[in-house]
C-alpha positions in Angstrom: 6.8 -48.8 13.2 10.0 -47.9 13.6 11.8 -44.3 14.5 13.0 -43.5 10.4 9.8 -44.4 9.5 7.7 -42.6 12.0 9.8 -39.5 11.1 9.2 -40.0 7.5 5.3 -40.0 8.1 5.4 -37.0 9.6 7.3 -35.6 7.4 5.0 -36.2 4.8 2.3 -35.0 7.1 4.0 -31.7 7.2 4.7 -30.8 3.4 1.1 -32.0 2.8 -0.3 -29.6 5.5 1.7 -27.1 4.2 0.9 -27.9 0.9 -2.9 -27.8 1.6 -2.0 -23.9 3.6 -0.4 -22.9 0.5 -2.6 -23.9 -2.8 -6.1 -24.1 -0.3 -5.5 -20.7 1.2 -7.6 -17.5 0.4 -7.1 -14.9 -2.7 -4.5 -12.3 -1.5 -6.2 -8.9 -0.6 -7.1 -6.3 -3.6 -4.2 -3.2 -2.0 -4.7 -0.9 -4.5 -7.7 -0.3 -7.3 -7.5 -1.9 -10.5 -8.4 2.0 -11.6 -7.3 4.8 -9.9 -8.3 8.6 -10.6 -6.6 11.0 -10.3 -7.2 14.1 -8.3 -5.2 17.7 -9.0 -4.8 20.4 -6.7 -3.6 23.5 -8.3 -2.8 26.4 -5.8 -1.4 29.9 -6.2 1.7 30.4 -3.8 1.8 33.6 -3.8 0.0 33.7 -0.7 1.9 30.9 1.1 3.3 29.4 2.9 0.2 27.2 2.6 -0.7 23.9 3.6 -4.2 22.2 5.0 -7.8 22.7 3.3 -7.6 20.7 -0.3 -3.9 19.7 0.2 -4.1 18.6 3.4 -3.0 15.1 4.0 -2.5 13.1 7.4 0.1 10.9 5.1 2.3 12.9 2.7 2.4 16.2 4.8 1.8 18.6 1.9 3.6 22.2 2.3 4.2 24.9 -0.1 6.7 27.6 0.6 5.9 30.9 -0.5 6.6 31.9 -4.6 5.8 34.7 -6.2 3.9 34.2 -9.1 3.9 30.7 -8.8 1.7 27.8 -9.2 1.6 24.6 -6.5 0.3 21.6 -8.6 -0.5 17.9 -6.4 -1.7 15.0 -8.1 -2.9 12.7 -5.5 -4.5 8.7 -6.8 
């Protein structure tokens, strides 16, 4: 066999296997739910700053500065 057509054989080995990885492989992971709820925090501010308890999130950091009178709403999914 010579040296083009040893190279063109493995070639071909190559796509094939690569082929095979693509179309054979597994499903790609479900990230996020088809159907997500939501969940709303509503918090008074007038006693804020305020952060922790129901709007505390390792993630996002949640804060609310303090406002008179107002209302802190956080929709979360």
């Amino acid at each position: 066999m010579s040296s083009r057509s040893k190279a063109a054989a493995g070639l071909a080995a190559g796509a094939a296997m690569a082929a095979v990885a693509v179309l054979g492989g597994a499903a790609p992971a479900q990230a996020y739910s088809p159907d997500p709820s939501a969940t709303i925090i509503h918090r008074d501010t007038d006693g804020c700053p305020c952060s922790g308890g129901s709007l505390g999130d390792p993630f996002d950091g949640t804060y609310f500065k303090h406002d008179a009178g107002g209302q802190a709403v956080k929709i979360e999914l």
